[in-house]
C-alpha positions in Angstrom: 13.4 63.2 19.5 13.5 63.4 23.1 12.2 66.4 24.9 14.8 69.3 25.5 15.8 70.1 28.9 13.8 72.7 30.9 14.3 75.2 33.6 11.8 77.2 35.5 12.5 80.8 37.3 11.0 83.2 39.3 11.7 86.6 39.4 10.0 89.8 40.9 6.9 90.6 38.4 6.5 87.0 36.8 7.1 83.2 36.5 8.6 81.3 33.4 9.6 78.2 31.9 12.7 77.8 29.0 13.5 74.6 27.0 17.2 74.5 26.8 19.3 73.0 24.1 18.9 72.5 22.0 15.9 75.7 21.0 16.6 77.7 24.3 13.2 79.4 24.2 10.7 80.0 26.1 8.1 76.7 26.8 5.4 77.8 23.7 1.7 76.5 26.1 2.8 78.1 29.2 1.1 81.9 30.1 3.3 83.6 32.9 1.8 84.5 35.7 2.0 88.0 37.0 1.3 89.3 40.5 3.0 88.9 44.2 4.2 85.3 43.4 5.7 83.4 46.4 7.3 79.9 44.9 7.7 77.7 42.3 9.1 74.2 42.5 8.9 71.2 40.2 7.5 67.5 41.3 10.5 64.9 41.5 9.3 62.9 38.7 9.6 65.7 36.3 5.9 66.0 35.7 4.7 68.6 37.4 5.0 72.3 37.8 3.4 74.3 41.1 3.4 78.0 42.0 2.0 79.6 44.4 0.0 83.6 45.1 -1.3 85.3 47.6 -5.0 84.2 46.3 -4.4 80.6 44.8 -2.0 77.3 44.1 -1.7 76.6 40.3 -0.4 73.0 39.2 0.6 73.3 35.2 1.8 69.9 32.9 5.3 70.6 32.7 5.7 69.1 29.1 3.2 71.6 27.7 2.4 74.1 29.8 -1.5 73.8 30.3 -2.8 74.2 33.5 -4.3 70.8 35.9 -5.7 71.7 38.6 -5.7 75.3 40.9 -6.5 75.4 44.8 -8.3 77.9 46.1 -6.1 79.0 48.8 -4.6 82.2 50.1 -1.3 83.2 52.0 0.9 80.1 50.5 4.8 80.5 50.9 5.8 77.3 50.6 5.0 74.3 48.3 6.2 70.9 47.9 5.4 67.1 46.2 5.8 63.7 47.0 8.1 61.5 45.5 6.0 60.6 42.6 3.9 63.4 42.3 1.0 62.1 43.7 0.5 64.5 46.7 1.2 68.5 46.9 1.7 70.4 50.7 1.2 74.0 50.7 2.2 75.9 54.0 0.9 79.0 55.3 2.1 81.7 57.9 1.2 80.3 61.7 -1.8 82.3 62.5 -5.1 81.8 65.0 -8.6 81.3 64.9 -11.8 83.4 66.6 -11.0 81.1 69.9 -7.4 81.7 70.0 -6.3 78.5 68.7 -3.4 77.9 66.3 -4.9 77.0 62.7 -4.3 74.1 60.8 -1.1 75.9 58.3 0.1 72.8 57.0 -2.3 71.2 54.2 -1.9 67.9 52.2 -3.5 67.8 48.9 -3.9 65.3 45.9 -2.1 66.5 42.6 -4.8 65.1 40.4 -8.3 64.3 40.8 -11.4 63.9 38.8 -14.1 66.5 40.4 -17.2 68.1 39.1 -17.0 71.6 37.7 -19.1 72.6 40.9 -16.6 70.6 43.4 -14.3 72.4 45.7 -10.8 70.8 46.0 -10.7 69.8 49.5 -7.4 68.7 51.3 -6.5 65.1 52.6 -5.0 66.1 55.6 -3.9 69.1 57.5 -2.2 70.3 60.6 -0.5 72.4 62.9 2.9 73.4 61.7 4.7 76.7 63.5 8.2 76.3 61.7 9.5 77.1 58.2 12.2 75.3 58.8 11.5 71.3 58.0 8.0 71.8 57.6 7.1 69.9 55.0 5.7 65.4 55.5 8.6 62.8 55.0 7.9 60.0 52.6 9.0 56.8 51.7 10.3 56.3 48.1 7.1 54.6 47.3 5.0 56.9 49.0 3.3 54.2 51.0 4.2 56.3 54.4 4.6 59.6 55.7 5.6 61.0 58.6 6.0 64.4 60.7 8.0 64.9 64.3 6.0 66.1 67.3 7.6 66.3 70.9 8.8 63.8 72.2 7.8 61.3 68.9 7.7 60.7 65.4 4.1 60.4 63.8 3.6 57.6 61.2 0.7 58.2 58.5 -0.4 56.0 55.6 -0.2 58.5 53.0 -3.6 57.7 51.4 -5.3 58.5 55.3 -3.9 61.4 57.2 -6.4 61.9 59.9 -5.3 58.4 61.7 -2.0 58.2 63.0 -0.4 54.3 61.7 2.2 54.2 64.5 4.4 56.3 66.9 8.0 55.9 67.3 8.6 56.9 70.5 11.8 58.6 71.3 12.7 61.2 74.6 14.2 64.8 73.2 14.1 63.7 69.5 14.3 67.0 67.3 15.2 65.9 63.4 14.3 62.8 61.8 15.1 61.5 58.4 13.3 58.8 56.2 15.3 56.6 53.7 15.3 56.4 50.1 15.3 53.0 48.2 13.4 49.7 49.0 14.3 49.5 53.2 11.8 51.6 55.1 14.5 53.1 57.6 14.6 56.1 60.1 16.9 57.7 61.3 16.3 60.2 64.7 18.8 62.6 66.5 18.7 63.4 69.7 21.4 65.8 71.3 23.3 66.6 74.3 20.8 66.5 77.5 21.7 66.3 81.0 25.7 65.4 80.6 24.2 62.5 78.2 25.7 62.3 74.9 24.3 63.2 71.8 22.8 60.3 69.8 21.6 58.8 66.5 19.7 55.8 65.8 18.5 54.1 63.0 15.4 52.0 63.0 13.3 49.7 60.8 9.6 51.2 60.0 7.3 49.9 62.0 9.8 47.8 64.2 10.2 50.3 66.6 11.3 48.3 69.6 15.0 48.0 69.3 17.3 50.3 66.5 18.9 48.5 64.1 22.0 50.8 64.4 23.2 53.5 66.6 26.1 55.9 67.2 26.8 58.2 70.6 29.1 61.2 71.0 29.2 64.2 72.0 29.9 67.6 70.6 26.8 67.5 68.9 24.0 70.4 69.0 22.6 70.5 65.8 22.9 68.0 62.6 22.7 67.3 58.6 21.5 64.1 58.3 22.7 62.5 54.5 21.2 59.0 53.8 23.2 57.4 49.9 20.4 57.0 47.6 20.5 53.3 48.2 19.1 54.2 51.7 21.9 51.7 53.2 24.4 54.0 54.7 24.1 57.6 56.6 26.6 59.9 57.2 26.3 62.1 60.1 27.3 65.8 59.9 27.1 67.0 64.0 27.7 70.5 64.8 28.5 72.5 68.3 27.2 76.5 68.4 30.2 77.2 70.2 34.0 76.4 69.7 35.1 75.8 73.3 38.7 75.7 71.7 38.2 79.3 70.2 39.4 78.8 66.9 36.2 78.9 65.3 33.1 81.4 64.9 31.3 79.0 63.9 31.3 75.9 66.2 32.9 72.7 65.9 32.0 70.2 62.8 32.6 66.1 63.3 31.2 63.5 60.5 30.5 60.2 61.3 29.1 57.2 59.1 26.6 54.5 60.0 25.7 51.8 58.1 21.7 50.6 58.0 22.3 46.7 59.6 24.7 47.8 61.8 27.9 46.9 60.8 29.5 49.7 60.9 29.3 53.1 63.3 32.7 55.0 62.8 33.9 58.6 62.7 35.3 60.0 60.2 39.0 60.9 60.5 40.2 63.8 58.4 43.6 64.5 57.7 43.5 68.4 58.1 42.5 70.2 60.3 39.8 72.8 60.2 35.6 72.9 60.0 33.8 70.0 57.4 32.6 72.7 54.6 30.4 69.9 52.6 29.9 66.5 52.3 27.9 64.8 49.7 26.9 61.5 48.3 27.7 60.1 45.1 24.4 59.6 42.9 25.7 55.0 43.4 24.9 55.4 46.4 29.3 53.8 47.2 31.0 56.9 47.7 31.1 60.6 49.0 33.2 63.6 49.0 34.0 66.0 51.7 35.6 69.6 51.9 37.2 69.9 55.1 40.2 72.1 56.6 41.1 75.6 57.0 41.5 77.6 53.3 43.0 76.6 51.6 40.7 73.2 51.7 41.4 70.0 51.0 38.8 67.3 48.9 38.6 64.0 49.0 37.1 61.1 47.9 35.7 58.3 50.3 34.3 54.7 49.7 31.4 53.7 51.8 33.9 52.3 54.3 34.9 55.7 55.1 38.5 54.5 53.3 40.1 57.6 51.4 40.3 56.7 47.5 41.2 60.2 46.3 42.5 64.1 47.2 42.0 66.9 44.8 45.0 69.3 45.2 44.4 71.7 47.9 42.5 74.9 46.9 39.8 77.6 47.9 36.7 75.5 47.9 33.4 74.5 50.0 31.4 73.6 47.5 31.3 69.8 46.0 27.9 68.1 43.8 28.1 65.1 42.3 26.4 65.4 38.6 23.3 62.6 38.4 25.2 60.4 36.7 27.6 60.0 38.7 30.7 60.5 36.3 31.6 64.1 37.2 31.7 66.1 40.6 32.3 69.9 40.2 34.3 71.2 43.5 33.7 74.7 43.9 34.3 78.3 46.1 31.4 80.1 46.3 30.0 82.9 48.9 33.2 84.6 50.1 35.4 83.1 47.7 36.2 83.6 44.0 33.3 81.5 42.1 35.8 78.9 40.4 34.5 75.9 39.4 36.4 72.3 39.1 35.0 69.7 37.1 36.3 66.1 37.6 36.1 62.7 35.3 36.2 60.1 37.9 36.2 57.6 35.3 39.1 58.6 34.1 41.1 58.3 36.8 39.7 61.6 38.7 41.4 63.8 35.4 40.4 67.7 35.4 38.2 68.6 32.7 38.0 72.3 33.0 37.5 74.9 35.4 34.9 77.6 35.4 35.2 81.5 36.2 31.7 81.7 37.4 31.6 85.1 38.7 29.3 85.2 41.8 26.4 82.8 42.1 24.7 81.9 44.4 22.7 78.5 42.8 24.8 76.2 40.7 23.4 73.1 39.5 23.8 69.9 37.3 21.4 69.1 34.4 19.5 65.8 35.0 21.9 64.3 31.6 25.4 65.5 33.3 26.1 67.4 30.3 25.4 71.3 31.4 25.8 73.4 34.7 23.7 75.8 35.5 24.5 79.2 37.8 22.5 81.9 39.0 22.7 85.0 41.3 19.8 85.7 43.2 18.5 88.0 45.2 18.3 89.1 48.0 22.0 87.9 48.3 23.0 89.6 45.3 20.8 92.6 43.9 22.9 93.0 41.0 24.0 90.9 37.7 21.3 88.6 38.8 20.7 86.0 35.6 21.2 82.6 34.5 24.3 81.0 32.8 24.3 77.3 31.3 27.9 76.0 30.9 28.9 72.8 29.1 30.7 70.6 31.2 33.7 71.0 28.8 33.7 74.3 30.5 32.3 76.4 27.8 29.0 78.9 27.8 26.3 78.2 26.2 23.6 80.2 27.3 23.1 83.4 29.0 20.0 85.8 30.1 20.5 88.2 32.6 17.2 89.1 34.6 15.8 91.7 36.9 15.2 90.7 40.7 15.2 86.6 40.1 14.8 85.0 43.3 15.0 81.5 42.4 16.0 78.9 39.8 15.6 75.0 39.1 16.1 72.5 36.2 13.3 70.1 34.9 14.1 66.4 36.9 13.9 63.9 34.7 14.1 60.2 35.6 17.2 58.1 34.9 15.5 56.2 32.9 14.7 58.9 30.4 17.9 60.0 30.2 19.3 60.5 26.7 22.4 58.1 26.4 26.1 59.2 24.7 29.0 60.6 25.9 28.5 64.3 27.4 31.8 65.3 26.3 31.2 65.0 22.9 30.1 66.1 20.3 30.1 69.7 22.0 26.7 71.6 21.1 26.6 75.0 19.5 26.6 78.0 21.7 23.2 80.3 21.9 23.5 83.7 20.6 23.0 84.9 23.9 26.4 83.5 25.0 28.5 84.8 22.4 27.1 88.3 23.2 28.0 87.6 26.5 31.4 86.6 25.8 32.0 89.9 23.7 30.9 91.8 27.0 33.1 90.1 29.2 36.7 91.9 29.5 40.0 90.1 29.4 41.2 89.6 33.0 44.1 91.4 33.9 47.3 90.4 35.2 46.6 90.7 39.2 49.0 92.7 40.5 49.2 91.0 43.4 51.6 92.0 46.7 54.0 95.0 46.4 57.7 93.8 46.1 60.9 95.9 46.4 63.1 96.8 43.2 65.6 94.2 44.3 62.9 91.3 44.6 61.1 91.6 41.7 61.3 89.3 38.7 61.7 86.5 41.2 59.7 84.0 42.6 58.0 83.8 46.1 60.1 82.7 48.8 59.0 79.4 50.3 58.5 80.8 53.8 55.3 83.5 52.1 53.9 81.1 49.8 50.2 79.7 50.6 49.6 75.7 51.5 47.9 75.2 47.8 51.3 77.0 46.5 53.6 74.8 47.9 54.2 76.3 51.1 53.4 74.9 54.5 50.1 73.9 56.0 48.4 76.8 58.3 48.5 76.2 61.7 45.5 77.5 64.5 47.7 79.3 67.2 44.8 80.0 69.3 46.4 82.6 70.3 49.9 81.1 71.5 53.2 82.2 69.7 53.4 80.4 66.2 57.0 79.8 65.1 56.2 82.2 62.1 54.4 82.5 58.6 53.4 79.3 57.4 56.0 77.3 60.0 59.2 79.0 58.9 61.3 82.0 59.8 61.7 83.0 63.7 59.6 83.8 66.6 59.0 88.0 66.7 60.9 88.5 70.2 63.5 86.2 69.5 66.3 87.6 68.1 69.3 85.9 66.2 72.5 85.2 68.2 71.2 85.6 71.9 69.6 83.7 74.4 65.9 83.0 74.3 63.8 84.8 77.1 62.0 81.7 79.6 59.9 84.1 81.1 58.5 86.0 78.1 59.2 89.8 79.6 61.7 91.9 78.3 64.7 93.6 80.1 66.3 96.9 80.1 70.1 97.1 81.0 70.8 98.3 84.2 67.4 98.5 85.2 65.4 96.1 87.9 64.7 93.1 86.1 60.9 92.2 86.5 60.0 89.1 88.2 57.9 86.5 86.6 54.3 86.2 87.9 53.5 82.9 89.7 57.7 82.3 90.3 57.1 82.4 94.0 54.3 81.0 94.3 52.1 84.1 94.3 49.7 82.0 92.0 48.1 81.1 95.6 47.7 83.9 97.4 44.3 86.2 97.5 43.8 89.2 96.2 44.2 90.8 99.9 47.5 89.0 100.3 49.3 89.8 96.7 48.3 93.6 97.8 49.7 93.4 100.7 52.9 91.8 99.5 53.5 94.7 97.3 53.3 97.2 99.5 56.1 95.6 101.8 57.9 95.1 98.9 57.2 98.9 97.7 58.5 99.9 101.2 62.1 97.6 101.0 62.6 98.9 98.4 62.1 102.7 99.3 64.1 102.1 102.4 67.1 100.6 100.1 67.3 104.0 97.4 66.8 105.8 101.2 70.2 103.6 102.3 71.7 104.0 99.1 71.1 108.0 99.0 72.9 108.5 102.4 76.0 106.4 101.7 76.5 108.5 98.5 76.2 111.6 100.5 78.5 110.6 102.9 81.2 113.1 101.0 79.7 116.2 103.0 78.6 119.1 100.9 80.9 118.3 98.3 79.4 118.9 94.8 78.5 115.1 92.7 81.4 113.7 90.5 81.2 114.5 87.1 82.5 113.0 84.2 84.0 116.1 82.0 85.6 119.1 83.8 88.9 119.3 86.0 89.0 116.9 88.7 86.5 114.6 87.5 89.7 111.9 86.9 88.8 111.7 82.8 91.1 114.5 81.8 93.1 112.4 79.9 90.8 109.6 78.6 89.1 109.1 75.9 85.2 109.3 75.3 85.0 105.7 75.2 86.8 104.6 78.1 85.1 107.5 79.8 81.7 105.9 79.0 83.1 102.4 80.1 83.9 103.8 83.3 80.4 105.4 83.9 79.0 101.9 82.8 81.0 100.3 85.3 80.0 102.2 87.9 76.1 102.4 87.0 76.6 98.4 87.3 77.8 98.5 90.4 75.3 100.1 91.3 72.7 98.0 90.1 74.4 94.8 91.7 74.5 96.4 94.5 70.9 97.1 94.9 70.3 93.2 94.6 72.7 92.2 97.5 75.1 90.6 95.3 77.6 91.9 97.0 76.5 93.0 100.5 77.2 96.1 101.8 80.9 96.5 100.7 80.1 97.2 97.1 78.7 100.3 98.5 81.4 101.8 100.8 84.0 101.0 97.4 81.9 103.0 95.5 81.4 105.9 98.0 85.4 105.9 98.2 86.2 105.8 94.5 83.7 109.0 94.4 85.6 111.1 97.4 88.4 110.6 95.7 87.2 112.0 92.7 86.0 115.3 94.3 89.2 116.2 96.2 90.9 116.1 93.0 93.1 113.1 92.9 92.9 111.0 89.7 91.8 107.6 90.3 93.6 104.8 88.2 92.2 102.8 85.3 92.8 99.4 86.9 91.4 99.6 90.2 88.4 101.2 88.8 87.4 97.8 86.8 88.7 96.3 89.8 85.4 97.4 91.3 83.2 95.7 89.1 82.1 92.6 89.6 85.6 90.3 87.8 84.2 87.4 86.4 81.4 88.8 84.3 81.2 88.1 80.9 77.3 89.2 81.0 78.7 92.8 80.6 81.3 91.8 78.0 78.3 91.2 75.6 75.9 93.8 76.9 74.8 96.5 74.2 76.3 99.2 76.0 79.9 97.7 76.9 82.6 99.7 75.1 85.0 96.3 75.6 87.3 95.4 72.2 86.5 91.7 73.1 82.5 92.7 73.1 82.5 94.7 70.1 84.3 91.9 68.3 81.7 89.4 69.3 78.6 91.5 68.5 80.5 91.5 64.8 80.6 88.0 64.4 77.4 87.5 65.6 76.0 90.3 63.3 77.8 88.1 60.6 76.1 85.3 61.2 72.8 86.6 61.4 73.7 88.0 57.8 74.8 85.1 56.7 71.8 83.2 57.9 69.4 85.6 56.2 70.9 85.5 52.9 71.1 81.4 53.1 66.9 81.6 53.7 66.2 84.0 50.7 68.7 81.5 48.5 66.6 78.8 50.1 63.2 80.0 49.1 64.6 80.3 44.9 65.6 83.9 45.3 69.0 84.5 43.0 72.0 86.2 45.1 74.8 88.3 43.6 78.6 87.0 43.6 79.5 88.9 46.6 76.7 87.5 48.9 77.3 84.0 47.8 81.1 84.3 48.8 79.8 85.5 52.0 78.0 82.5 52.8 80.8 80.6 51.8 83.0 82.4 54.9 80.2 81.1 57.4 82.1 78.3 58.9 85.2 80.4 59.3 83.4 83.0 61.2 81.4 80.2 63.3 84.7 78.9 64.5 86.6 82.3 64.9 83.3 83.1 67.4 83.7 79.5 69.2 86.9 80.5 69.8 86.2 84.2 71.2 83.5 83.2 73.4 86.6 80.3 75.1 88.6 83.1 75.8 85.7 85.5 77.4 84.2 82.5 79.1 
């Protein structure tokens, strides 16, 4: 019988080690440590376990627990192994000696070696190391080299003797590095934006460091991931700005681009949506990858190693995608801010959906080395609640569940391909633990969301096309960056345009009867200095004072005479009605207003001082010479909002219709179900478009 899977934790008080299925108990020769434990992290070959304390280093036989080897060493917060287990690193916190000298932090050990009882273990190789971040050696698959990245250069070591350095690949403003895996001994080395140079990445062949094999330039690139295929043949490129110049990102701007090893092939990555890259990963072959990319919801696809789209997942809230080790599934997930589903695919059977997961809120999720189980965690410190460990089949049920106090990390057992147990993973589905049909019995039958509120007339009815999300079937999101978008999700109308009139060039809105504002820059003010636009408004302040000044003496020109009303004896409206009594005021507040642009000179003003004299001595002025005054060929005031005209009032109708008409042809669009009456009413649209044509012919 092959040995059951395995999975180590660590939580706050202790460290411990479970076979899973098929006994899903705790690994029987394996004593948990207690105490301030920093990390724990299994070797990549699946044979050894190492954790770490604030006094020592402990290396345990993962298989059975017992204990090979402890290094007497203090202040450990990180530990890692080579490739095959042959060599351990521990790092400590930077710290400095009696002369003030940084101390060697970064220590290279052998896993296994035959001392004397009496023998101290003594490390291989050590040095100064001030980051956390990429702190550990890089080796080659075979562990023949390692190497580390100083300024300027990247060290070479033969792993077996760490206090000569083999070879120095020499590189100015290199500051990430990356070895490949498989039988080609290639490097890749970044080096970013400097001087108005472009950011660049080159691949060369260890130890012929003269020339790179491959290469790729381009700019918008401060920081990046890179993502050799396990094959070690191809790279991809994940480059990263800190700052979006074109605002419509926190976060910077993201740009992928793929290399091959021998050069035949340097390309970016084009991308069909638009929005930041949220992962990228290779396929365990080594001949494809998947990338997450666009603004939520995201879209997933499915590249060759030509960089040649084979296949999109339907657009949904995800930025999460892992290939399992065998390469058969990928899971395509939303974690962090999102809702913790999980999609598994079969992309062996033509990229079918097997399941999807309600995982809650982890914050680990990982594939068992056999592709048959996922695990997912929470962990603090993200998460200082519900923190515990769930196994889920990749049918998409539970199988195990243990919830835990404080667990700060969690990792399976690797195992090596070759080990793996063969059959389908599908089938036969294994029995669930205990634990997870407790868990299931906890777990309370979501409700119906409620979702958005929706008045008594909507409800029962499906969401109109123009409010629907992208994954819903409504249209893709668009970045305004700040401009005016055409409306939610592309449809509807602009907010300040309104149905029926004339769109606004300048953007500012209007008053009737008041000064209209003038557009900035529309004579050429755009040029002038601060001094001069000053300057310019105060003699434009003062021609204007001096006009109300003119105005203000023509209309006292009457003598002492009190003003004209419009109620009372002798104000000439005796006998009209309130609406032509308003028109007549609106007349004259136009004339007015046209008058204090010049459009008629001076004359407009002595007509309207007359029409007011006559007023005050009594005589009733007649209807037609009073429109007479106005200016005669305006159709502007025919449709104004405060023209009392029959022929205005009847064209505000029809328009009103239309607008009506319009709105109830959307909502019928977008699936809602109209009543008898509103249907008939769209049906009378094209009689009331012409009867309008015909109106605005005779105002015009």
């Amino acid at each position: 019988m092959a040995s059951p899977l395995q999975f180590a934790y660590r939580t706050q008080k202790a460290i411990g080690v479970t076979d899973a299925a098929p006994v899903y108990e705790p690994l029987p020769g394996f004593v948990k440590p207690e105490g301030n434990l920093r990390c724990c992290v299994y070797s990549p070959c699946g044979r050894y376990l190492a954790w770490a304390s604030s006094e020592r280093v402990c290396v345990v036989d993962a298989s059975v627990g017992h204990v090979l080897t402890n290094i007497a060493i203090s202040n450990v917060f990180e530990v890692a192994f080579s490739p095959r287990g042959s060599f351990i690193s521990t790092w400590e916190r930077p710290a400095k000696d009696e002369a003030g000298d940084a101390t060697k932090n970064l220590k290279i050990w052998r896993t296994v070696e035959d001392l004397t009882d009496e023998a101290e273990k003594q490390p291989i190789g050590q040095f100064v190391q001030k980051s956390q971040t990429g702190w550990n050696l890089q080796y080659t698959f075979d562990e023949k080299f390692c190497a580390r990245s100083v300024t300027n250069e990247v060290q070479f070591y033969q792993s077996d003797d760490l206090g000569t350095v083999w070879n120095k690949l020499r590189v100015e403003g290199v500051t990430d590095f990356a070895i490949a895996p498989g039988q080609s001994h290639n490097v890749a080395v970044f080096i970013p934006e400097r001087k108005g140079q472009p950011a660049a990445v080159k691949v060369f062949n260890v130890p012929q460091f003269t020339n790179p094999i491959s290469q790729k330039t381009f700019f918008k690139g401060d920081k990046v991931q890179l993502k050799w295929n396990s094959l070690g043949t191809s790279l991809i490129v994940l480059a990263q700005t800190d700052v979006d110049k074109s605002n419509k990102s926190y976060y910077g701007e993201t740009t992928l681009y793929l290399l091959s090893a021998n050069g035949s092939l340097d390309a970016r990555i084009t991308l069909d949506k638009e929005g930041p890259i949220h992962d990228v990963a290779w396929s365990p072959n080594g001949k494809e990858f998947g990338v997450i990319y666009g603004y939520m919801p995201a879209k997933t696809t499915i590249f060759n190693h030509r960089a040649v789209a084979a296949h999109s997942f339907p657009i949904a809230p995800r930025n999460t995608i892992i290939f399992s080790p065998t390469g058969r599934f990928a899971l395509v997930a939303g974690f962090g801010n999102l809702a913790g589903q999980i999609d598994v695919y079969d992309l062996e059977k033509d990229f079918r959906k097997v399941c999807t997961i309600e995982s809650g809120n982890p914050s680990v999720c990982q594939w068992s080395p056999d592709s048959r189980y996922i695990m997912t965690a929470t962990t603090s410190p993200r998460l200082r609640v519900d923190n515990g460990v769930k196994l889920w089949h990749v049918g998409g049920g539970i199988m195990y569940h243990e919830d835990m106090v404080e667990l700060y990390n969690v990792a399976w057992r690797p195992i090596l391909p070759e080990n793996l147990p063969r059959g389908d993973p599908l089938h036969p589905v294994p029995t669930p633990h205990s634990s997870a049909i407790a868990y299931l019995g906890t777990v309370k039958t979501p409700s119906k969301p409620v979702g958005a509120y929706r008045p008594p007339g909507a409800r029962g009815m499906s969401t109109p096309l123009h409010f629907r999300r992208e994954d819903e079937g409504g249209a893709a999101h668009v970045m305004s960056n700040g401009t005016q978008n055409i409306g939610p999700n592309g449809f509807g109308r602009s907010r300040r345009q309104v149905p029926g009139a004339e769109f606004l060039e300048s953007g500012s809105r209007s008053v009737p009867g008041a000064v209209p504002a003038e557009v900035p820059g529309a004579n050429g003010d755009e040029n002038l200095s601060k001094a001069a636009l000053k300057n310019k408004k105060k003699r434009n302040n003062k021609k204007a004072k001096d006009n109300e000044n003119k105005d203000g003496e023509k209309k006292d020109a009457g003598g002492l005479a009190p003003p004209a009303q419009d109620r009372g004896p002798g104000s000439g409206n005796e006998g009209r009605s309130p609406e032509r009594r308003g028109y007549q005021n609106h007349q004259q507040r136009h004339n007015r207003s046209r008058s204090r642009h010049n459009f008629q000179g001076g004359n407009q003003g002595r007509n309207r001082s007359n029409t007011q004299q006559n007023g005050q001595n009594g005589h009733v002025a007649p209807a037609a010479p009073q429109i007479q005054t106005s200016q005669p060929s305006a159709p502007d005031s025919l449709i104004s909002p405060g023209s009392q005209n029959p022929a205005s009032k009847k064209l505000r109708s029809l328009q009103k219709k239309i607008r009506a008409i319009e709105d109830l042809e959307m909502r019928h669009a977008g699936g809602e179900k109209l009543e008898d009456t509103q249907m008939k009413k769209i049906a009378t649209k094209a009689a009331v478009v012409k009867e309008l044509e015909a109106l605005e012919k005779e105002v015009h």
